[in-house]
Chimera marker file (.cmm) of the C-alpha trace (Angstrom):
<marker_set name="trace">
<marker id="1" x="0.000" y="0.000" z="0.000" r="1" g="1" b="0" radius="0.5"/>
<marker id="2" x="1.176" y="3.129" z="-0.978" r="1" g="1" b="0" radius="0.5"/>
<marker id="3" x="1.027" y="6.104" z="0.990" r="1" g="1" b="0" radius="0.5"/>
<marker id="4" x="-1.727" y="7.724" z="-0.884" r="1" g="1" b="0" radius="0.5"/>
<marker id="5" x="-3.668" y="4.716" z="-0.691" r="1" g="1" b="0" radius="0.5"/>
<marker id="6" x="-2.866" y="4.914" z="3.370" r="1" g="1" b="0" radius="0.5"/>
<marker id="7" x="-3.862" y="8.095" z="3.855" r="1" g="1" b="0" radius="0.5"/>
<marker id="8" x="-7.537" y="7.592" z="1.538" r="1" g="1" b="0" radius="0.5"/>
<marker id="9" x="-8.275" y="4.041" z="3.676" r="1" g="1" b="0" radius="0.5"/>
<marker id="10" x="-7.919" y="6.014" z="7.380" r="1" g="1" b="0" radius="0.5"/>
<marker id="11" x="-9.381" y="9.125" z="5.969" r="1" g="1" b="0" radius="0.5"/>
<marker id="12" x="-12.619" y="7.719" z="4.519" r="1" g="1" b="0" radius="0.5"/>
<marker id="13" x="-12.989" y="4.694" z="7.030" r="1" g="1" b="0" radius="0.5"/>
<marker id="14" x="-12.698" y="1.877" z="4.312" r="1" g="1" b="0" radius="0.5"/>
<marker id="15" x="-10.127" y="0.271" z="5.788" r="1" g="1" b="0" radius="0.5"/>
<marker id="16" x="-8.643" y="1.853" z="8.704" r="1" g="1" b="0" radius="0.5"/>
<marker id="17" x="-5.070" y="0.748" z="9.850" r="1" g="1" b="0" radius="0.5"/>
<marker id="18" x="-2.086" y="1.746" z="11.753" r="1" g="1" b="0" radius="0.5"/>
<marker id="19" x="0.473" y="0.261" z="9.216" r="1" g="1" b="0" radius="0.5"/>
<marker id="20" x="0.316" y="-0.157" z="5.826" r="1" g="1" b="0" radius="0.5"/>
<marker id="21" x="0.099" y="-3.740" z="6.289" r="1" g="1" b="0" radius="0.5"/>
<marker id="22" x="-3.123" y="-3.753" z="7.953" r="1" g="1" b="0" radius="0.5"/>
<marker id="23" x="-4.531" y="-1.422" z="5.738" r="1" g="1" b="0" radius="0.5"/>
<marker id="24" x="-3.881" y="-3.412" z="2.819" r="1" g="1" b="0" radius="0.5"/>
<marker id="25" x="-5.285" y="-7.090" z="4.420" r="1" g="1" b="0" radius="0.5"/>
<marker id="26" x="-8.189" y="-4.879" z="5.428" r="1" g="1" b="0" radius="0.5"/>
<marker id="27" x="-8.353" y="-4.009" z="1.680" r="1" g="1" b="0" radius="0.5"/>
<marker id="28" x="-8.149" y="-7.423" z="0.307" r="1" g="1" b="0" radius="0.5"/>
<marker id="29" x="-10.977" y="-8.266" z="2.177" r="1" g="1" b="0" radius="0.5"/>
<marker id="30" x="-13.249" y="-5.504" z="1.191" r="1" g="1" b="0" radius="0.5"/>
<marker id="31" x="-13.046" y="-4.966" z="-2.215" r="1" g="1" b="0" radius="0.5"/>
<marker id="32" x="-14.647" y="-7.163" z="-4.728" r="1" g="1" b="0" radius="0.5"/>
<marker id="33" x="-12.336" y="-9.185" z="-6.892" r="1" g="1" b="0" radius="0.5"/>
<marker id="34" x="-13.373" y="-8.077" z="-9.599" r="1" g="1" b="0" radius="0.5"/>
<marker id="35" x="-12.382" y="-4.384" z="-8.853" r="1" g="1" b="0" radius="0.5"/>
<marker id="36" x="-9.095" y="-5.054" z="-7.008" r="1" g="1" b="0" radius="0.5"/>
<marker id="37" x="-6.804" y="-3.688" z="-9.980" r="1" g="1" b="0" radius="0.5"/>
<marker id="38" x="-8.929" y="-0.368" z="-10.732" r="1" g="1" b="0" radius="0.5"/>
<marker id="39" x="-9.684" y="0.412" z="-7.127" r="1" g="1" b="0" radius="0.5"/>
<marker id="40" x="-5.757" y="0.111" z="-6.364" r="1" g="1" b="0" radius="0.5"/>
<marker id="41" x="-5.094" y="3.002" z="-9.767" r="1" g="1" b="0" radius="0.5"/>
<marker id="42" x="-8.502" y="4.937" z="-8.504" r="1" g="1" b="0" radius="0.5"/>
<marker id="43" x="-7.661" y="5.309" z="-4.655" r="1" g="1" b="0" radius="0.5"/>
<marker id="44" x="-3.849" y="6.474" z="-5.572" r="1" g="1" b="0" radius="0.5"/>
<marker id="45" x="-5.717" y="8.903" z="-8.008" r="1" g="1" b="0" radius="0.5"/>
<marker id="46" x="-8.007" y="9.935" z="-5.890" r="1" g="1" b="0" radius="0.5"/>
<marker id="47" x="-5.247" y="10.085" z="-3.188" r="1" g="1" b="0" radius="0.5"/>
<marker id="48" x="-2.787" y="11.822" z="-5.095" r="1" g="1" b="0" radius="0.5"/>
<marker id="49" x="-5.501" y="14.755" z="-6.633" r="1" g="1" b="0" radius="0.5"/>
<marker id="50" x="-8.331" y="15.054" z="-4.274" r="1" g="1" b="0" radius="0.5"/>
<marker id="51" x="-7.752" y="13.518" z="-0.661" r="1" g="1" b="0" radius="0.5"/>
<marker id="52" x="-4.024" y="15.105" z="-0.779" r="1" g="1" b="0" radius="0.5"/>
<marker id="53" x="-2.314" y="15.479" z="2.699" r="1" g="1" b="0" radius="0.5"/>
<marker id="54" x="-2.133" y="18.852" z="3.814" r="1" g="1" b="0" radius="0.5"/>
<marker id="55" x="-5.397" y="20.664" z="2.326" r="1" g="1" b="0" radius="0.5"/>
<marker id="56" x="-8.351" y="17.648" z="1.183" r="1" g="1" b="0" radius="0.5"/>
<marker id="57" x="-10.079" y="18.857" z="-1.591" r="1" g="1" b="0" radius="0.5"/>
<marker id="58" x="-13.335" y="17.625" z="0.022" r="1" g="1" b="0" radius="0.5"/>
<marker id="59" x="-15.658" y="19.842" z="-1.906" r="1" g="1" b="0" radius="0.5"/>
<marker id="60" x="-14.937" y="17.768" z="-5.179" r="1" g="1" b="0" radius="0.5"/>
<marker id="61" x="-14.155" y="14.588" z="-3.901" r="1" g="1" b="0" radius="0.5"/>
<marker id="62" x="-16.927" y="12.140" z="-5.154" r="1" g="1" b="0" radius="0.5"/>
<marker id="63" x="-17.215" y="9.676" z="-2.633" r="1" g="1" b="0" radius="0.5"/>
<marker id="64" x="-17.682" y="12.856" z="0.127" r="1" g="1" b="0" radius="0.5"/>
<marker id="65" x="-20.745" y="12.008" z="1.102" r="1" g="1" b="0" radius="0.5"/>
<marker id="66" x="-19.570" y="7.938" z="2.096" r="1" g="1" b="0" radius="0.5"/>
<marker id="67" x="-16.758" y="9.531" z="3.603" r="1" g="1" b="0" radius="0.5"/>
<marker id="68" x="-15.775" y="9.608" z="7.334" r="1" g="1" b="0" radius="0.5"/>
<marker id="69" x="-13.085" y="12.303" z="7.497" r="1" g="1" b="0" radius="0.5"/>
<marker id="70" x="-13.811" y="14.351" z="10.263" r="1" g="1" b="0" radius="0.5"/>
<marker id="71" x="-12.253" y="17.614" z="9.575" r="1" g="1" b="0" radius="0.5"/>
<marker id="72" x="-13.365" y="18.145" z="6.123" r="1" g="1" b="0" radius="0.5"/>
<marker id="73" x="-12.388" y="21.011" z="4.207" r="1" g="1" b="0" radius="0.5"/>
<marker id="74" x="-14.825" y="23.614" z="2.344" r="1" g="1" b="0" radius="0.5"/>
<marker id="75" x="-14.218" y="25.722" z="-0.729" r="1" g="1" b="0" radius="0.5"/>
<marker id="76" x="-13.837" y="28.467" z="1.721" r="1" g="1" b="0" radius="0.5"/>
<marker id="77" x="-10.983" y="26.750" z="3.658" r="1" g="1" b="0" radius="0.5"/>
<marker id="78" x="-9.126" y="25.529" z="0.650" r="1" g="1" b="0" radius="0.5"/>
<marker id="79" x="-9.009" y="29.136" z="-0.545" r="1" g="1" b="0" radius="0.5"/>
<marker id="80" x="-7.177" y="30.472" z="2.418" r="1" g="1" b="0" radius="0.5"/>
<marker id="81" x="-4.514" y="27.815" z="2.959" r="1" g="1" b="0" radius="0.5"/>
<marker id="82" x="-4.063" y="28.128" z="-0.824" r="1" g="1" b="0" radius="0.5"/>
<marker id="83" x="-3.037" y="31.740" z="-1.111" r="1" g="1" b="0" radius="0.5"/>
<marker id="84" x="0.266" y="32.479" z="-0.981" r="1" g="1" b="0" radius="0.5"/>
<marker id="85" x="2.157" y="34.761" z="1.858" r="1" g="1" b="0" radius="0.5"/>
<marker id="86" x="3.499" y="38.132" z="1.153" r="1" g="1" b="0" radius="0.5"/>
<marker id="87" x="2.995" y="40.122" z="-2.060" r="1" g="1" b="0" radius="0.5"/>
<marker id="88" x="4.843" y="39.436" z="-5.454" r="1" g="1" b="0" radius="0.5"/>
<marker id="89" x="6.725" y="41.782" z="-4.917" r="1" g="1" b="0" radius="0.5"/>
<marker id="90" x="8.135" y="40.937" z="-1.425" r="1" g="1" b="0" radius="0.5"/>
<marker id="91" x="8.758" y="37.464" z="-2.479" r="1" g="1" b="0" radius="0.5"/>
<marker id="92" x="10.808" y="38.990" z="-5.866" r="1" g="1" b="0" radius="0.5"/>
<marker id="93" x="12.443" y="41.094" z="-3.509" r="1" g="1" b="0" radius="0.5"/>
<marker id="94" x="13.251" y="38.359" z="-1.820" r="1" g="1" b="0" radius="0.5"/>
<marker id="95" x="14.523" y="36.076" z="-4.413" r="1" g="1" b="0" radius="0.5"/>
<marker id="96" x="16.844" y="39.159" z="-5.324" r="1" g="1" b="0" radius="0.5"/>
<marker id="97" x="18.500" y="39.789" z="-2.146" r="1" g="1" b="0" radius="0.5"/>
<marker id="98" x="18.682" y="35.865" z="-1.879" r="1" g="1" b="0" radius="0.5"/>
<marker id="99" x="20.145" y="36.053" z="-5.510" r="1" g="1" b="0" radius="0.5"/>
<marker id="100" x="22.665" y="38.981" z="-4.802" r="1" g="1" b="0" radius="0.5"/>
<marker id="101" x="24.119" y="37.635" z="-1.420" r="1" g="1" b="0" radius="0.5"/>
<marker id="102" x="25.078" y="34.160" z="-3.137" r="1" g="1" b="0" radius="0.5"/>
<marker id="103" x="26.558" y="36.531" z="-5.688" r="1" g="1" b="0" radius="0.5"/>
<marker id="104" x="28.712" y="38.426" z="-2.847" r="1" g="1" b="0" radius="0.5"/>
<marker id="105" x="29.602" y="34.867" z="-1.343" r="1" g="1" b="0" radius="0.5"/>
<marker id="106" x="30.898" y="33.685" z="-4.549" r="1" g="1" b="0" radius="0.5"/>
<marker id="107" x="32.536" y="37.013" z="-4.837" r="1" g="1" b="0" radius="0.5"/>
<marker id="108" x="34.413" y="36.987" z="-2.066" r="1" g="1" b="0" radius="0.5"/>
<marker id="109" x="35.373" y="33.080" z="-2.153" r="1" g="1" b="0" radius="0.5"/>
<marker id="110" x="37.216" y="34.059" z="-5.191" r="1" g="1" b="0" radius="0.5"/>
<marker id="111" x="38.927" y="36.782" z="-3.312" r="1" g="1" b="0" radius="0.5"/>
<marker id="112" x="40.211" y="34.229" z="-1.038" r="1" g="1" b="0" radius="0.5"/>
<marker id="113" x="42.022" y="32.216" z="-3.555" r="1" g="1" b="0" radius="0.5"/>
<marker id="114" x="43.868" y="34.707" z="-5.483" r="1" g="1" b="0" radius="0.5"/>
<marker id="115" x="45.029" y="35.862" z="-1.914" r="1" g="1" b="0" radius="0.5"/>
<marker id="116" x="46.354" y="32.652" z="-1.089" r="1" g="1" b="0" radius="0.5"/>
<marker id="117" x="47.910" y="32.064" z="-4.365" r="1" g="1" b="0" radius="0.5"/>
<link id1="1" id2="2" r="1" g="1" b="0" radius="0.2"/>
<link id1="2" id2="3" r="1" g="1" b="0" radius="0.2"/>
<link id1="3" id2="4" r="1" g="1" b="0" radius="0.2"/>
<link id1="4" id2="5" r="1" g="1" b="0" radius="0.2"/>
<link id1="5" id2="6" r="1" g="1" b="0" radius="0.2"/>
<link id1="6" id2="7" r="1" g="1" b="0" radius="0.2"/>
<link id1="7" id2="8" r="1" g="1" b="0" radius="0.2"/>
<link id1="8" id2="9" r="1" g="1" b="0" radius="0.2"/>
<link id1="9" id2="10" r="1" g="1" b="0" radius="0.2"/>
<link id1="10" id2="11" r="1" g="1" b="0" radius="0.2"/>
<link id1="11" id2="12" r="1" g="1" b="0" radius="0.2"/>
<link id1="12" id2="13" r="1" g="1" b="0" radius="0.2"/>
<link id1="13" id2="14" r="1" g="1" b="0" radius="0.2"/>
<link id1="14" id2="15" r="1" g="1" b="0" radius="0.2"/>
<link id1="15" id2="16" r="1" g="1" b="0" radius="0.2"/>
<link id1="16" id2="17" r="1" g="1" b="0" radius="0.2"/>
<link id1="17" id2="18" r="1" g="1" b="0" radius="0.2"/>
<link id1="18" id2="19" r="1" g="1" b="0" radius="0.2"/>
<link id1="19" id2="20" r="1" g="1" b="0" radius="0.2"/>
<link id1="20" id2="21" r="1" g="1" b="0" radius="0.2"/>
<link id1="21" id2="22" r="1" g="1" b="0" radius="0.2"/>
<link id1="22" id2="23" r="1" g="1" b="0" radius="0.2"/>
<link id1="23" id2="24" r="1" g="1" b="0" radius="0.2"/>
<link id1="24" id2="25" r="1" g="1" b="0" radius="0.2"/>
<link id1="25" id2="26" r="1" g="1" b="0" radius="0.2"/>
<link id1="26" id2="27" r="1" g="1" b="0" radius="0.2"/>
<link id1="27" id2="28" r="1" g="1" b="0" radius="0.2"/>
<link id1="28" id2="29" r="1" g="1" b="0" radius="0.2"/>
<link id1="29" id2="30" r="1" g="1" b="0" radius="0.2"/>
<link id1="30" id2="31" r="1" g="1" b="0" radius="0.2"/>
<link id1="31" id2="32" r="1" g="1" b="0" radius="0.2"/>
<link id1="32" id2="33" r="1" g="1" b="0" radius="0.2"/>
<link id1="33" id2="34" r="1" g="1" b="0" radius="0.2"/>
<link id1="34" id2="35" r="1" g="1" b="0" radius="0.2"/>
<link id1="35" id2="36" r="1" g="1" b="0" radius="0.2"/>
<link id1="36" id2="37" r="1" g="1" b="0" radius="0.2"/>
<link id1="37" id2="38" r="1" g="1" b="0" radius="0.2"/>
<link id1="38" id2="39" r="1" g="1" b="0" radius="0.2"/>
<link id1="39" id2="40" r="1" g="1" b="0" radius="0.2"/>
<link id1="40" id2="41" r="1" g="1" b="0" radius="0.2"/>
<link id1="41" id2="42" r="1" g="1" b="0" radius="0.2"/>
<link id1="42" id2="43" r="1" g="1" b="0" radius="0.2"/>
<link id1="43" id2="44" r="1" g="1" b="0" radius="0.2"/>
<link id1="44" id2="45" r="1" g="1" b="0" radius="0.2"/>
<link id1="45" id2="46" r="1" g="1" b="0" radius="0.2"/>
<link id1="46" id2="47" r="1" g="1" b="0" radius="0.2"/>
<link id1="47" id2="48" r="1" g="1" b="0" radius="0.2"/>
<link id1="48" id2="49" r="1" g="1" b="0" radius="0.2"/>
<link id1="49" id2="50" r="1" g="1" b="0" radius="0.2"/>
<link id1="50" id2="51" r="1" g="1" b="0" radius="0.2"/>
<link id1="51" id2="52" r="1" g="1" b="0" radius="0.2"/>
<link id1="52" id2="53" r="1" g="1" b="0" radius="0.2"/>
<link id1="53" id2="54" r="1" g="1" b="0" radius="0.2"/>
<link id1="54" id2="55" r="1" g="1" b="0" radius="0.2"/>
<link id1="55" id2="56" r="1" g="1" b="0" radius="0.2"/>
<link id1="56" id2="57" r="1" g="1" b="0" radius="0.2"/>
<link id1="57" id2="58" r="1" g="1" b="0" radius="0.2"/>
<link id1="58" id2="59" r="1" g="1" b="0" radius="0.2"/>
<link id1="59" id2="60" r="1" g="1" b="0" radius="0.2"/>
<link id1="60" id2="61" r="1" g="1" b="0" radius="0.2"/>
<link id1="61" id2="62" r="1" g="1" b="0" radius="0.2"/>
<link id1="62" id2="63" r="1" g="1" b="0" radius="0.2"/>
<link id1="63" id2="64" r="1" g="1" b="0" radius="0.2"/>
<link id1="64" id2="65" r="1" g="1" b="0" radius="0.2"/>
<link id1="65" id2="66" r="1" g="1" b="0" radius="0.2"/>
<link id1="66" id2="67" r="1" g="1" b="0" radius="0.2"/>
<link id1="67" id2="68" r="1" g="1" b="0" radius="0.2"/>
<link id1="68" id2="69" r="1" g="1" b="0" radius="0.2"/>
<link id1="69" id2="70" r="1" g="1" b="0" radius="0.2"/>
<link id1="70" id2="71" r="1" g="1" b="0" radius="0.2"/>
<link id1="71" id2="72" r="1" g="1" b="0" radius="0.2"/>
<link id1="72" id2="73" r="1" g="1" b="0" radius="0.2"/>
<link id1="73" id2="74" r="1" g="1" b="0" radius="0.2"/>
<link id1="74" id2="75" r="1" g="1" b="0" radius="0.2"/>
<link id1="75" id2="76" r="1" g="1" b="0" radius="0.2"/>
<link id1="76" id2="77" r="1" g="1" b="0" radius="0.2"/>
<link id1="77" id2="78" r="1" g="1" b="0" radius="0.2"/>
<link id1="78" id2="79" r="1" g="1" b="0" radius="0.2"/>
<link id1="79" id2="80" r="1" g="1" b="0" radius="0.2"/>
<link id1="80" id2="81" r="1" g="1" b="0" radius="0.2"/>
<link id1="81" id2="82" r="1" g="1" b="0" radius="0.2"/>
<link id1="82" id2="83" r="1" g="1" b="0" radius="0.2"/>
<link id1="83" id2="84" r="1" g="1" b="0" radius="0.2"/>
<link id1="84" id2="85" r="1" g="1" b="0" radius="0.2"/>
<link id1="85" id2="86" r="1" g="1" b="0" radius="0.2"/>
<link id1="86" id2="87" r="1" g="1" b="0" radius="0.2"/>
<link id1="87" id2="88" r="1" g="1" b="0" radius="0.2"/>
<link id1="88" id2="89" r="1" g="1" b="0" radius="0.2"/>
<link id1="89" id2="90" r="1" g="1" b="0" radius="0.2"/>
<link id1="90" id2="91" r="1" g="1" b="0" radius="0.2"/>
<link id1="91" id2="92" r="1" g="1" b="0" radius="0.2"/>
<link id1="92" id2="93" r="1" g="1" b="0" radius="0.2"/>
<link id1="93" id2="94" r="1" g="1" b="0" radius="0.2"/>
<link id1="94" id2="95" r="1" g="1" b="0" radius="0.2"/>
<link id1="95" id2="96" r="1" g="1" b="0" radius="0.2"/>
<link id1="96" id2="97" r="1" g="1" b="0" radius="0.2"/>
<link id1="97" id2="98" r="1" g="1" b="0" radius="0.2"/>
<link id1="98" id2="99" r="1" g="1" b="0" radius="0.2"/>
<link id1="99" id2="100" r="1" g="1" b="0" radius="0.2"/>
<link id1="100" id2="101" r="1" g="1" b="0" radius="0.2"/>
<link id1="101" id2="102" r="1" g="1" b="0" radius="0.2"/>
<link id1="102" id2="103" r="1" g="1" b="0" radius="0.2"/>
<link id1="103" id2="104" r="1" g="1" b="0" radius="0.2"/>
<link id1="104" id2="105" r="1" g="1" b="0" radius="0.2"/>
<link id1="105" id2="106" r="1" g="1" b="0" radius="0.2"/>
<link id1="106" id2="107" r="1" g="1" b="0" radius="0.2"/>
<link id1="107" id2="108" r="1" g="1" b="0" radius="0.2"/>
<link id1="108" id2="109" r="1" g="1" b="0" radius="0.2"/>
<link id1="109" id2="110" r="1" g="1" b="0" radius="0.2"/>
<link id1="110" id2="111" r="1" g="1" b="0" radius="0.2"/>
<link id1="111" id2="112" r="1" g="1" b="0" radius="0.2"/>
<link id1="112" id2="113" r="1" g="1" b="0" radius="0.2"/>
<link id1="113" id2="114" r="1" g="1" b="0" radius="0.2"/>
<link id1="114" id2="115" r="1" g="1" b="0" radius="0.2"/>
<link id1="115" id2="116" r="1" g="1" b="0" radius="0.2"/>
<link id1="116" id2="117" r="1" g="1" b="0" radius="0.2"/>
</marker_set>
């Protein structure tokens, strides 16, 4: 089991685990035979896209309504811990002075060498 698949089984309740292990022999016994190849590709996807770790895109998941997840997100949460910190032009500012201060180091390691030469 795969960590996406981990995190979907504890989040939804469909087969709650504390290792991998378990959640995958709880797995096994749950799904149908006939569905154990797709429903291992569809609960990464769905893992990977919509049930990610930090911020659950619960709003568009389509199994929200089976689902047990406690602390499910809205549109409304998803916005805020989605927008990024600081202006673009703090964060360019940023990436500058970053930028010019490896420049300096560089500069100066330079300076080192041709003094020990």
């Amino acid at each position: 089991v795969d960590t996406h698949i981990f995190r979907v089984a504890n989040r939804t309740g469909l087969a709650p685990g504390k290792t991998p292990l378990e959640v995958e022999r709880r797995l096994l016994k749950f799904v149908a035979d006939e569905f154990k190849h797709d429903a291992h590709h569809w609960l990464i996807l769905l893992g990977r896209y919509i049930c990610v770790a930090r911020t659950p895109k619960c709003p568009e998941c389509p199994i929200n309504d089976l689902c047990e997840y406690r602390a499910k997100t809205t549109y409304a949460a998803a916005a805020t811990k989605l927008r990024p910190t600081g202006s673009v032009g703090t964060r360019a500012k940023t990436a500058i002075t970053a930028k010019d201060a490896k420049a300096r180091k560089e500069s100066q390691t330079r300076g080192e060498k041709k003094n020990q030469s």
